[in-house]
C-alpha positions in Angstrom: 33.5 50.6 86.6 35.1 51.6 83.5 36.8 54.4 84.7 38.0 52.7 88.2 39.9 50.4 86.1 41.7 53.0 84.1 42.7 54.6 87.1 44.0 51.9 88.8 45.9 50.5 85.8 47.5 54.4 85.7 48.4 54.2 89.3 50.1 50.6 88.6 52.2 52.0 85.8 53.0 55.4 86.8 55.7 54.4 89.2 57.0 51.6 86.6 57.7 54.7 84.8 59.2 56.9 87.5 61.8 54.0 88.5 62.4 53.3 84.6 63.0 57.6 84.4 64.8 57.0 87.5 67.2 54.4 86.2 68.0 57.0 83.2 68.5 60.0 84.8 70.7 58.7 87.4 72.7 56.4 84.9 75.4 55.3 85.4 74.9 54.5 88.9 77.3 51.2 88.8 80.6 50.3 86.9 80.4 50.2 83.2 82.3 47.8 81.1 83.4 48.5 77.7 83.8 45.2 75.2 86.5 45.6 73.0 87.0 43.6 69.9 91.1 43.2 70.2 93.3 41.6 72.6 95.2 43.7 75.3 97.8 46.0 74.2 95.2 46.3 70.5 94.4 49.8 69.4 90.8 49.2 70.6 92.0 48.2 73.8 94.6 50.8 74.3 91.9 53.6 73.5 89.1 52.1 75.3 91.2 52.2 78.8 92.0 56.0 77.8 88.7 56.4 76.7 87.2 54.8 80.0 89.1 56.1 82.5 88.1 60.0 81.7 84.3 58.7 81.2 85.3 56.9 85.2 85.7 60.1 86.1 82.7 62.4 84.9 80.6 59.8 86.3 82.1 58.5 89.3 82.1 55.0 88.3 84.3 52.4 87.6 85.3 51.8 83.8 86.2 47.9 83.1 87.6 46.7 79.8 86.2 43.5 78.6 88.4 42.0 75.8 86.9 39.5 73.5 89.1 39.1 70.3 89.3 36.7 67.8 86.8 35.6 64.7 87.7 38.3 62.8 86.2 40.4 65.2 82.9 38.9 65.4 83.9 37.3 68.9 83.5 40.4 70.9 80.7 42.0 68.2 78.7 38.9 69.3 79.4 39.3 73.0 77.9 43.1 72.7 75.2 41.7 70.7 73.9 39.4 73.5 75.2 42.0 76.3 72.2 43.4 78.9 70.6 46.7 76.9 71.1 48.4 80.0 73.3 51.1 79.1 76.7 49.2 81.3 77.8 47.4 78.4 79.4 49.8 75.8 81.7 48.2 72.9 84.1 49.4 70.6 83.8 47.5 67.3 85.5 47.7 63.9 84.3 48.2 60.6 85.1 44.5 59.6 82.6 42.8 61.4 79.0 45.0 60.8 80.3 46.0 56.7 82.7 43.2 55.7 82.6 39.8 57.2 78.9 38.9 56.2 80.6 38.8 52.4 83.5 37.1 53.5 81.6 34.5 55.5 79.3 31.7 54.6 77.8 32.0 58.4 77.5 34.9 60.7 77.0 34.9 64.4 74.6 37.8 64.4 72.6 39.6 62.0 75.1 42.6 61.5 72.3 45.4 60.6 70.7 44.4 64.1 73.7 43.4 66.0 74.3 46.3 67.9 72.7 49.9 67.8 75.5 52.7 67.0 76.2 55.7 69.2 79.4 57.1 67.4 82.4 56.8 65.2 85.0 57.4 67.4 88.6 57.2 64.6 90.0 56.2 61.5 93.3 54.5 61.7 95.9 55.9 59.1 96.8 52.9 57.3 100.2 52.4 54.8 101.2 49.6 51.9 104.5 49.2 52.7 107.5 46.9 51.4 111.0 45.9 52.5 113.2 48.6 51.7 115.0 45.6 50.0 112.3 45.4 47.2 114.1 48.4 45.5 110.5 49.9 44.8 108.5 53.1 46.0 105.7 53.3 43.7 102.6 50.9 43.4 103.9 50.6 39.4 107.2 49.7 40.6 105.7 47.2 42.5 103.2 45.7 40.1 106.0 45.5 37.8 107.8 43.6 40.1 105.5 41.1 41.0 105.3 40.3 37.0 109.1 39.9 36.1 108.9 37.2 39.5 105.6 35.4 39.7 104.7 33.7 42.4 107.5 34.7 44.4 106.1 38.1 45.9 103.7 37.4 49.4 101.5 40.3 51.6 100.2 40.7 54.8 96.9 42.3 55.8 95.6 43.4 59.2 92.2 43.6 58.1 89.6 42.0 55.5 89.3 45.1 53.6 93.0 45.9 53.6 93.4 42.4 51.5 91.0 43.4 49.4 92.8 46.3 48.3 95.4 43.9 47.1 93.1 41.0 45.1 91.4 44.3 43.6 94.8 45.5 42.0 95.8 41.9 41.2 93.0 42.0 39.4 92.6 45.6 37.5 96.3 45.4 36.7 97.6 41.9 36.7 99.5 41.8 39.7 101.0 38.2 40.9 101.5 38.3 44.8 99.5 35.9 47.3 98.5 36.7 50.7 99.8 35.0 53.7 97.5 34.8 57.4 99.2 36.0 60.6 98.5 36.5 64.0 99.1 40.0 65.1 101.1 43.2 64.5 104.5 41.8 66.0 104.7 39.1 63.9 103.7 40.6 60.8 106.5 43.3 61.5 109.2 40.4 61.9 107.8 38.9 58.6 108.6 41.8 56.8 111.3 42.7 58.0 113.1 39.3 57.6 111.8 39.5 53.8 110.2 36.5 53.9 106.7 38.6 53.6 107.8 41.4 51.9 104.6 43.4 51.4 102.4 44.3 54.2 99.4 46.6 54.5 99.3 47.8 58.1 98.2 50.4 60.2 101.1 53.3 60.2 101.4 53.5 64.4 103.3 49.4 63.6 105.8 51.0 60.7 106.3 54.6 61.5 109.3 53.0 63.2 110.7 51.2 60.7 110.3 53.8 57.5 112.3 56.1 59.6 115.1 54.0 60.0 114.7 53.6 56.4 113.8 49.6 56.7 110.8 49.8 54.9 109.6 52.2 52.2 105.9 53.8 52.1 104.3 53.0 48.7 100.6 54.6 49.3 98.4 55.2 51.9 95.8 52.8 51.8 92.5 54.4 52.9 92.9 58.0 51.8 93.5 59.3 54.6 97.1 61.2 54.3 99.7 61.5 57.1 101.2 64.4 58.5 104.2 62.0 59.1 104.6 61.5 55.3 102.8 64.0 53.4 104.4 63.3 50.3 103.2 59.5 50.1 99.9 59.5 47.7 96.2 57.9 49.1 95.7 54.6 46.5 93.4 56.9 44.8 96.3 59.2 43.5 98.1 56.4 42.2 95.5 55.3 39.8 93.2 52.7 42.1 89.6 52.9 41.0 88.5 50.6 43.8 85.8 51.3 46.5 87.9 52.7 49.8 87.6 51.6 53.2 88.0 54.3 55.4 89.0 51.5 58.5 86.9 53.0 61.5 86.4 52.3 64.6 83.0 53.3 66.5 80.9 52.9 69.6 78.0 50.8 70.1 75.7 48.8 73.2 73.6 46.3 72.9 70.2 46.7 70.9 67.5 47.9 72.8 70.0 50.3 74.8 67.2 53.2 75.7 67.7 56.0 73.4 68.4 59.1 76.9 71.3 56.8 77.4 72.1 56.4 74.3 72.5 60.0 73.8 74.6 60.9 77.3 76.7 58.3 76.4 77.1 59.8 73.0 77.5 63.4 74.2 79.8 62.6 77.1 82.1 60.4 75.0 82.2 63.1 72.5 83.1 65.3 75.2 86.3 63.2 75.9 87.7 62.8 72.3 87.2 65.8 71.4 89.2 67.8 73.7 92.9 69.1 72.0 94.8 67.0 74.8 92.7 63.6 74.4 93.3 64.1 70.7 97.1 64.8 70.8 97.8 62.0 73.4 95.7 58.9 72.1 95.2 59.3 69.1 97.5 61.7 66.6 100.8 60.0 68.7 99.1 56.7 67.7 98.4 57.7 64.0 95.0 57.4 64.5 92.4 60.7 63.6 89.4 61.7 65.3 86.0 60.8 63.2 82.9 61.9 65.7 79.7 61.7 64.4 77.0 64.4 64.7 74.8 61.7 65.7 74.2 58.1 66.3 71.8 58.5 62.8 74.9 59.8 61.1 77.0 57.1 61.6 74.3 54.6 60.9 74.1 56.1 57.8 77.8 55.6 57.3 78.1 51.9 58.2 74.8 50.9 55.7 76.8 52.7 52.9 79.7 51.1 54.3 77.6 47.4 53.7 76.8 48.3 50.1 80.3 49.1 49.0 82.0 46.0 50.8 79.3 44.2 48.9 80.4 45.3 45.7 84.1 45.2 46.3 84.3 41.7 47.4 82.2 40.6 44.5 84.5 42.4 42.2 87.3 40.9 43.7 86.5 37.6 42.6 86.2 36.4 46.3 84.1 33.1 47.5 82.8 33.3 51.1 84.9 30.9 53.2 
């Protein structure tokens, strides 16, 4: 009797597990929706279409973009969090909201180390503190000893939570006096600057490239230590003396937890497939100052984003900052 209800339990699961093997092996059979964490037109968005529409075709589905900006990136982070773990929901999420925000915050949305379930880093944007070319300065010194012979009267604009807290860390190490003023996006951060009413901005270097070239604005240092082939001879922060933590300002691929780990790794190995290729690279991300950062494996960038945790940690404590 025994027995007979072993079997039949076996013959009751056995094809739960064929159409579940099924369901893998023939993934994607439907369109696949990618939740990005910026608004259209944002460096997320613009790379997740690219990014999508060579994934549309190797699998001969449909490629959506689902934009969810907004709360410091936690907005679309969340969405992906609470997203079907069916393999069509794929999301391209920051650094900010799975390292920094949790330190930043008093609540969270999510749990960040259980949000979402990493597949890979995908790029680091090449990011620049620059200044009006007005300022008269082209070293961080020159700048710091700006910002003392006029306190109070020197402002900065960050696109990012860590990017500001390159600024309070100096402020602090080397008695700086500049205050940072919020904005709303890239365009109007640009117009800030360039009228001179925000005259220091840390941005990524796709929104100045423009600008220093026309000789409007004046690279200082390159804020993640990541150098530029566009301006080889402007030094990382580290070069100039910073002895802060550094965020390297990535962007990386995730689904929603419980995603089965054989989709997990197609997804992995056939997005790898389409950022790594010479063309991909040249087209959407060197023209967009952006540089390729695959991992070897969802583990590996795991790994990355807990050390990433500890360091934000430690920087925004140093900082002197108070979660708001």
């Amino acid at each position: 009797m025994k027995r007979l209800a072993l079997l039949l339990l076996a013959a009751v699961a056995t094809p739960a597990l064929s159409v579940h093997a099924w369901a893998q092996d023939n993934y994607p059979n439907r369109t696949v929706r990618i939740i990005t964490t910026n608004s259209a037109g944002g460096i997320s968005d613009v790379f997740g279409r690219a990014l999508g529409e060579e994934l549309s075709k190797a699998w001969g589905q449909a490629v959506i973009i689902d934009n969810r900006p907004g709360g410091m990136n936690n907005t679309g982070t969340r969405a992906c969090s609470e997203a079907a773990p069916d393999g069509y929901t794929l999301c391209i999420v920051n650094a900010d909201p799975l390292a920094y925000n949790q330190f930043l915050l008093k609540t969270m949305p999510f749990k960040p180390e259980i949000a979402v379930t990493p597949v890979t880093n995908l790029y680091y944007l090449i990011q620049m503190l620059v200044v009006n070319a007005d300022l008269k300065v082209k070293t961080t010194d020159e700048l710091i000893a700006l910002s003392k012979a006029k306190p109070g009267t020197l402002s900065y604009l960050t696109a990012t939570p860590p990017l500001m807290l390159y600024m309070e860390t100096m402020k602090k190490e080397r008695g700086a006096d500049w205050v940072r003023v919020p904005f709303r996006g890239g365009g109007e951060a640009v117009n800030a600057m360039m009228s001179g009413t925000t005259p220091i901005a840390l941005l990524g270097e796709a929104n100045v490239i423009g600008h220093i070239q026309a000789g409007k604005m004046t690279p200082i240092a390159m804020v993640n230590n990541i150098k530029s082939p566009n301006f080889p001879n402007v030094p990382t922060l580290a070069e100039t003396g910073y002895k802060g933590a550094v965020s390297e300002s990535w962007y990386g691929l995730f689904v929603p937890p419980g995603t089965p780990k054989p989709i997990i790794d197609k997804v992995m190995g056939d997005a790898a497939k389409v950022v790594s290729n010479p063309e991909f690279i040249r087209r959407h991300l060197t023209q967009r100052s952006l540089v390729p950062a695959l991992s070897k494996s969802p583990e590996e960038f795991a790994e990355l984003i807990k050390r990433d945790r500890a360091v934000a940690e430690r920087v925004v404590k140093d900082a002197g900052l108070e979660p708001q």
